[in-house]
C-alpha positions as CSV (number, residue, x, y, z in Angstrom):
1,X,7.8,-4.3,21.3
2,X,4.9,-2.3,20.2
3,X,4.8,-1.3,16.4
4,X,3.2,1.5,15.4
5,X,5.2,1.1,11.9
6,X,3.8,1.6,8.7
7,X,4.7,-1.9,7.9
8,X,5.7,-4.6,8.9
9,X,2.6,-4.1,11.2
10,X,1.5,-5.9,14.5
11,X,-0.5,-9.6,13.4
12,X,-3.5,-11.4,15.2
13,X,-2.8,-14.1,17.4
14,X,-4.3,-16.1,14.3
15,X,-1.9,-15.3,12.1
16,X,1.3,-15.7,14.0
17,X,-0.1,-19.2,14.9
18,X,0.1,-20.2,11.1
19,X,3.3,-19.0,10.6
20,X,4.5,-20.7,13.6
21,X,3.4,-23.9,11.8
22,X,5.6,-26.0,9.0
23,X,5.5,-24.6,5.7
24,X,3.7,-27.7,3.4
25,X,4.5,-29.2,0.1
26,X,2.7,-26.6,-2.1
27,X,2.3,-27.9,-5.6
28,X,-1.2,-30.3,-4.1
29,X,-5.3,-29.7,-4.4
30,X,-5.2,-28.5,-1.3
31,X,-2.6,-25.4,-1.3
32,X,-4.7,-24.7,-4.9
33,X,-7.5,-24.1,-3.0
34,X,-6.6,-21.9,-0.3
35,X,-4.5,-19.7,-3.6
36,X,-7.6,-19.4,-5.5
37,X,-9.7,-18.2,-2.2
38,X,-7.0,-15.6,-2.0
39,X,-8.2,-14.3,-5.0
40,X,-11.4,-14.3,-4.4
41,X,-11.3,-12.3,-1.4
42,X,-8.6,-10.4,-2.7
43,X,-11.2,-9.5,-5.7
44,X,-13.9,-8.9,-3.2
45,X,-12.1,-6.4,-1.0
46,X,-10.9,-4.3,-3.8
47,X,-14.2,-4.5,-5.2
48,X,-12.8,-5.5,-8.8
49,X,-14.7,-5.2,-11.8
50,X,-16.5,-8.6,-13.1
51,X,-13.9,-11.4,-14.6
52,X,-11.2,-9.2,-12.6
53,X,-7.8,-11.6,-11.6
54,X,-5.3,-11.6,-8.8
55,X,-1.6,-12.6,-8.8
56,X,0.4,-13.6,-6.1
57,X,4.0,-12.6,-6.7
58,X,6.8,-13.5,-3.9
59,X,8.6,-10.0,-3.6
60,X,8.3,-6.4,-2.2
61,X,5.6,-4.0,-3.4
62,X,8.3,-2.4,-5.3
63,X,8.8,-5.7,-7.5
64,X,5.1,-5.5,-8.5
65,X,5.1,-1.9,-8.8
66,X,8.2,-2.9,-12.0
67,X,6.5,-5.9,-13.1
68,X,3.0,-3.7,-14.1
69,X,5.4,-0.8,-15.1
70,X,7.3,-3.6,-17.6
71,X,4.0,-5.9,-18.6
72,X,1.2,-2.4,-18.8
73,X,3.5,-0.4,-20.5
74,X,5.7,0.5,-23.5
75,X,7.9,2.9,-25.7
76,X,5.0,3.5,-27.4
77,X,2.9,5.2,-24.2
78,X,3.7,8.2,-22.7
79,X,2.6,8.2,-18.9
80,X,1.7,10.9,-16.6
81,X,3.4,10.0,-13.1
82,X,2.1,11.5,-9.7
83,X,5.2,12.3,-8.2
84,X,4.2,13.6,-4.4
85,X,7.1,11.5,-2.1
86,X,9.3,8.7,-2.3
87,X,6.9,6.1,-3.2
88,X,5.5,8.1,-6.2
89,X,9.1,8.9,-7.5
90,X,9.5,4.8,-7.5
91,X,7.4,5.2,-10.1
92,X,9.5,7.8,-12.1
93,X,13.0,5.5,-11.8
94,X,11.2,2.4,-12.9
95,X,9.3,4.3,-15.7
96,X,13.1,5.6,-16.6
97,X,14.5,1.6,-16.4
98,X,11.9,0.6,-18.9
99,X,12.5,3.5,-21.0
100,X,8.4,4.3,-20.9
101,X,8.5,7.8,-22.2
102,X,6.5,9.8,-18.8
103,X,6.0,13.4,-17.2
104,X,5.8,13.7,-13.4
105,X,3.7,16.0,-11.9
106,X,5.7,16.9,-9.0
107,X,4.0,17.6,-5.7
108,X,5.6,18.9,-2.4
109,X,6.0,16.9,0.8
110,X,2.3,16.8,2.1
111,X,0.6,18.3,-0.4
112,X,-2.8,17.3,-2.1
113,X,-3.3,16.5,-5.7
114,X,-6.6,19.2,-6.4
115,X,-8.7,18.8,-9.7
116,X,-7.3,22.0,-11.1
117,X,-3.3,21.4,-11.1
118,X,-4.6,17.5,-12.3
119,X,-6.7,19.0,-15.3
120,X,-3.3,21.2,-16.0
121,X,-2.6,17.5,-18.0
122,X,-6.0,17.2,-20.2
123,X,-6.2,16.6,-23.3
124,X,-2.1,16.2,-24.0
125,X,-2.2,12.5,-25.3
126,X,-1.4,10.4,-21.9
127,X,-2.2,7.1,-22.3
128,X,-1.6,6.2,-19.0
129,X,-1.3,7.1,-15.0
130,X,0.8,6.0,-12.3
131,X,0.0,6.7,-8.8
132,X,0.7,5.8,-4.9
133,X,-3.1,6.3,-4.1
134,X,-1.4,6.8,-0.4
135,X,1.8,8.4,-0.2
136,X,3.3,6.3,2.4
137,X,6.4,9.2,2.7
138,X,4.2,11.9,3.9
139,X,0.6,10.3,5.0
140,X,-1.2,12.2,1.5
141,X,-4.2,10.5,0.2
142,X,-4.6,11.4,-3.3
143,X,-8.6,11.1,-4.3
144,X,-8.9,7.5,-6.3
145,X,-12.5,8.8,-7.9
146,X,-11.1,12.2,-8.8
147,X,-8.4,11.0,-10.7
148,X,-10.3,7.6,-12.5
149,X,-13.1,10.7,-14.0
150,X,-9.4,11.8,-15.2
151,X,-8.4,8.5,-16.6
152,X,-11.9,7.4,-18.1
153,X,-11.8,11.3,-19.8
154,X,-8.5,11.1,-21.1
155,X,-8.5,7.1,-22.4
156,X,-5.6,6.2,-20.0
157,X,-5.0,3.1,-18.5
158,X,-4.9,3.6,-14.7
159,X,-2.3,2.1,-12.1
160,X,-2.9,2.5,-8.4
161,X,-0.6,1.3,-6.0
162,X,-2.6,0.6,-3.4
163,X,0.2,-0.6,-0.6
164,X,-0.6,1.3,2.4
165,X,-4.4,2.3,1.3
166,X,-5.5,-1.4,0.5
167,X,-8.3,-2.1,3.2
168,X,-7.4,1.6,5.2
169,X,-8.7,3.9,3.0
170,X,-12.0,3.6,1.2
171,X,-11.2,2.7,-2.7
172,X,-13.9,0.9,-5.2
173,X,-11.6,-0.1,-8.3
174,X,-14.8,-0.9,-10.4
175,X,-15.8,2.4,-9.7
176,X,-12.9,4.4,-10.0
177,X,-11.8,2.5,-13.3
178,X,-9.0,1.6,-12.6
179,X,-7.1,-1.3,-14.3
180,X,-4.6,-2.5,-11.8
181,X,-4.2,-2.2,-8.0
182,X,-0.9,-3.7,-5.7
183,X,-0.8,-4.3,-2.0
184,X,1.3,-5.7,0.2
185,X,1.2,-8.5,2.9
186,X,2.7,-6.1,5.8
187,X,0.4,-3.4,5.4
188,X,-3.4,-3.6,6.5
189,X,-3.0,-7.8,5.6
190,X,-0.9,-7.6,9.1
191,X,1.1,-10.5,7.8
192,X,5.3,-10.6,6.9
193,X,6.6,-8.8,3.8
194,X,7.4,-11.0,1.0
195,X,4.2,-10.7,-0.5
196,X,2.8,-8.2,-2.9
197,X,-0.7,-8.9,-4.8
198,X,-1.7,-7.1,-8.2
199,X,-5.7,-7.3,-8.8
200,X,-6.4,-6.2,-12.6
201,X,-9.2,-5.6,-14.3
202,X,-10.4,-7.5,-17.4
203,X,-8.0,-4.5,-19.5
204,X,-5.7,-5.3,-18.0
205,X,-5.6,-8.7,-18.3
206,X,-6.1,-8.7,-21.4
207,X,-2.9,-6.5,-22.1
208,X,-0.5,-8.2,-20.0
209,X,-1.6,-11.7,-21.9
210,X,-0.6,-9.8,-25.3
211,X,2.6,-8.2,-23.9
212,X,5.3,-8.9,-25.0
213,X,8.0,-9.0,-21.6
214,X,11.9,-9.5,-21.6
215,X,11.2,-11.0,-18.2
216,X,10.9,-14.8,-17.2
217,X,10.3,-13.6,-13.3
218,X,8.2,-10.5,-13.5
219,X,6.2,-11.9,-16.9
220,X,2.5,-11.5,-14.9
221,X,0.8,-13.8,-18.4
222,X,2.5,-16.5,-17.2
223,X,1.5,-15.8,-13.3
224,X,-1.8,-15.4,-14.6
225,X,-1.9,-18.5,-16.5
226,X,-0.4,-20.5,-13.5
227,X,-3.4,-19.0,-11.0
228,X,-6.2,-20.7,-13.2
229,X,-5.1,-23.3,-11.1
230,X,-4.5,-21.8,-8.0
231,X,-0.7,-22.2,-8.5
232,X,2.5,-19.4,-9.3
233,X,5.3,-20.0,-12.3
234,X,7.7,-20.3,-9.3
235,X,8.3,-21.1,-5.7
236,X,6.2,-19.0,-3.7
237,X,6.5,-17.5,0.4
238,X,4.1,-20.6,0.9
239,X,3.9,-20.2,4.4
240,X,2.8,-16.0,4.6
241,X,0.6,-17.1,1.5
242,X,-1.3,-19.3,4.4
243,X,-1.0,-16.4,6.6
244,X,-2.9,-14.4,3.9
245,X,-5.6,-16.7,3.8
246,X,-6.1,-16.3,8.1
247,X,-6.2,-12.5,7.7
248,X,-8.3,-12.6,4.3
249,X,-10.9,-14.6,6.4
250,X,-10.5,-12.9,9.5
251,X,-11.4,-9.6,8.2
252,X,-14.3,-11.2,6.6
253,X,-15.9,-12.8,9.8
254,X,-15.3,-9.3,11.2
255,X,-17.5,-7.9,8.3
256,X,-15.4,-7.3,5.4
257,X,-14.0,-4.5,3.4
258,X,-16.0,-1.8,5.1
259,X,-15.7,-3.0,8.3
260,X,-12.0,-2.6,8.1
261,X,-11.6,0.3,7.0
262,X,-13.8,1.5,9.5
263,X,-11.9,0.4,12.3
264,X,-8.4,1.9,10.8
265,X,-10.4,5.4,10.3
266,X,-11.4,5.2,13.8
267,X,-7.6,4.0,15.1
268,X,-6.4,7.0,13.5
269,X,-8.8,9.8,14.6
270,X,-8.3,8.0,18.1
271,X,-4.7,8.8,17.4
272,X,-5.1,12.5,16.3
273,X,-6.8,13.8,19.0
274,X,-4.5,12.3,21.5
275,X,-2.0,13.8,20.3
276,X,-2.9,17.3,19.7
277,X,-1.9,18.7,23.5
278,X,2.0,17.4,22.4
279,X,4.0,20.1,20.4
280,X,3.8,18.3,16.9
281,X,2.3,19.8,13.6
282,X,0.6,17.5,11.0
283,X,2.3,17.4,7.7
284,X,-0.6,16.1,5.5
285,X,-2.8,18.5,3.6
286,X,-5.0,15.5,2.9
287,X,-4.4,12.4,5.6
288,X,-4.7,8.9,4.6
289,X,-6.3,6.9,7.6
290,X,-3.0,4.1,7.4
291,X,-0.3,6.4,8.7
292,X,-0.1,10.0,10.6
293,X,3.4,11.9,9.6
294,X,4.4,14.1,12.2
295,X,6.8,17.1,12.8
296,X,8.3,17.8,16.1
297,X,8.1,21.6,16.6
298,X,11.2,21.1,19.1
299,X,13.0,18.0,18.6
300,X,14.8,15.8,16.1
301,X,12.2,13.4,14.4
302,X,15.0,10.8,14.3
303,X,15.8,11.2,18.0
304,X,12.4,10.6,19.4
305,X,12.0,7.0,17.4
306,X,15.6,6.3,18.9
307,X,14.4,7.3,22.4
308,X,11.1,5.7,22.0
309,X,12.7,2.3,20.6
310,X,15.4,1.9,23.0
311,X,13.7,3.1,26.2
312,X,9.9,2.3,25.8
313,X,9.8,-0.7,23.9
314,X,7.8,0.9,21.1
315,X,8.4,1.4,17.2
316,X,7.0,4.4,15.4
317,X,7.9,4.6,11.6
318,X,11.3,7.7,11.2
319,X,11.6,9.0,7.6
320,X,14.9,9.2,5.5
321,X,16.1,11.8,3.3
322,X,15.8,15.1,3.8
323,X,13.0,14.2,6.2
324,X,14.9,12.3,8.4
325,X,15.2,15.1,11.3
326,X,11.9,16.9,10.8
327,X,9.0,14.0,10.0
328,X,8.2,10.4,11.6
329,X,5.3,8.6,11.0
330,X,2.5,6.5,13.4
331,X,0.8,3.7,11.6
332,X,-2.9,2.8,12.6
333,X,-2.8,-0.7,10.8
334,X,-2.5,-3.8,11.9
335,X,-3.2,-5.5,15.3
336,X,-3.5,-2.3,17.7
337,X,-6.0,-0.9,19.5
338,X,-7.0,2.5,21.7
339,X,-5.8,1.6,24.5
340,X,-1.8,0.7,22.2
341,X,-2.3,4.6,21.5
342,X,-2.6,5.7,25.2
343,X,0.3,3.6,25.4
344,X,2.5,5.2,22.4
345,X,0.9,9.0,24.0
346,X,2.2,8.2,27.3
347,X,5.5,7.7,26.1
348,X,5.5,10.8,24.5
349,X,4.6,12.8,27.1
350,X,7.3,11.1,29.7
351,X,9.8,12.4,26.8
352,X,7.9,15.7,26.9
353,X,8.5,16.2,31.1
354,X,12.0,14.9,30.2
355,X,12.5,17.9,28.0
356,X,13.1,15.8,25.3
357,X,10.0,17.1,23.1
């Protein structure tokens, strides 16, 4: 099968090779080691602030996504919530959970975030954001540096869940002040889910050692404390952890950050000019380089990633909800290349001949 998912995403011939291997004993010097190289390339690629850390917790995005909502933030705070898809209304249930007082700023399905409806929240005593810097729902990418001048304006603490952006999308944490970023392991890292990785910033750090958390799993002091020597509180996914540490180095050898990024911007406009003689409208007002959410001007969204999976051997990503009919999604991530797109493209126009478009 060829996935063009948003995630889990296609992996190197290097990294399937590790996981094909036998997971190790991990509590040694040597499993240390490769943990705390995580972290520094983790650090690197996100280009974190001086004295920034890294945590490696064994669970979904979403589980890191609750553990920074329940270690950052309190009764006390009241929290401004970019609320633009599903991802971003994550944000909005867990903020409920945890009983963090919050205001959402709702945007529709594929719609930017502009400085003026942004600045609509100024001055009304947020002492935080939360935000899905990609929309993975509907493709948006909301502007990092925009919203940080925001943040640093307003003294609020700022949360970007970087999941589908991470390594896509170009995002300097130092430089957009931000305090905390999350990824993934089956996004850009092209490795299985079961991962999820939250870089802070020295702030940050600093609060989540003086929180105080009704959590013994999500309690990110003690996962930080445990990482000063390269180790987790609890039993880790040891063996995508080694997986990490292939990809981490293998985007390094291939030049790094930029480098990557580059080549995901360049899968995608590949993508989007292939496409445009098929009768599909682009939903983004503002597309993120991961993921391209289309609409099907004559068919059902859903039906084409049923055709295309049972007949063609390919996975593109469908949506759910009320989007379930009208938008699917093509990642750009992972392991593909051009000539994958002429493949997916091909497909589309058999179904197109077929009537079937």
């Amino acid at each position: 099968m060829l996935n063009f998912t948003i995630g889990p995403v296609m992996s190197s011939e290097e990294v399937c090779a590790v996981g094909g291997e036998q997971v190790p004993y991990f509590r040694t010097p040597e499993f240390s080691n490769v943990m705390l190289e995580n972290e520094q390339l983790m650090l690197k690629f996100a280009k974190a602030p001086e004295n920034s850390r890294a945590v490696f917790m064994t669970n979904s995005s979403t589980g890191s996504m609750e553990a920074v909502v329940m270690n950052c933030f309190t009764a006390a705070d009241k929290v401004l919530v970019i609320d633009g898809g599903s991802f971003g209304h994550r944000f909005v249930e867990l903020c409920e959970i945890h009983e963090v007082p919050y205001v959402a700023l709702k945007l529709n399905h594929g719609q930017k975030l502009n400085r003026e409806r942004l600045y609509e929240y100024d001055g009304q005593g947020f002492t935080g954001l939360l935000v899905n810097i990609d929309e993975t729902s509907t493709g948006v990418l909301y502007d990092s540096e925009m919203i940080g001048e925001f943040c640093k304006k307003n003294n609020m603490f700022f949360v970007c869940d970087c999941v589908s952006a991470f390594l896509a999308d170009p995002f300097d944490m130092a430089h957009c002040g931000a305090s905390v970023m999350i990824t993934g392991s089956q996004k850009v890292l092209a490795c299985p889910p079961g991962i999820s990785i939250i870089v802070m910033a020295p702030n940050a750090v600093e609060r989540v050692t003086n929180a105080k958390v009704r959590s013994m799993y999500f309690n990110l002091a003690d996962a930080l404390k445990n990482m000063e020597r390269g180790q987790t509180p609890f039993t880790p996914a040891v063996g995508i952890l080694l997986q990490i540490n292939a990809r981490l180095k293998e985007i390094e050898r291939a030049g790094g950050a930029d480098a990557e990024i580059a080549r995901v911007a360049a899968q995608a406009a590949d993508f989007r000019e292939k496409i445009r003689e098929l009768p599909f409208e682009f939903v983004s007002e503002s597309p993120a380089n991961g993921v391209t959410p289309l609409h099907p001007v004559n068919a059902d969204a859903y039906e084409i990633f049923t055709e295309l999976k049972d007949n063609y051997g390919i996975w593109i990503c469908p949506n759910g909800g009320d989007m379930k009919s009208t938008v699917f999604r093509v990642g750009h991530i992972g392991h593909l290349n051009h000539d994958d797109n002429t493949t997916l493209i091909n497909a589309l126009k058999d179904l197109h001949s077929k009537g079937k478009l």
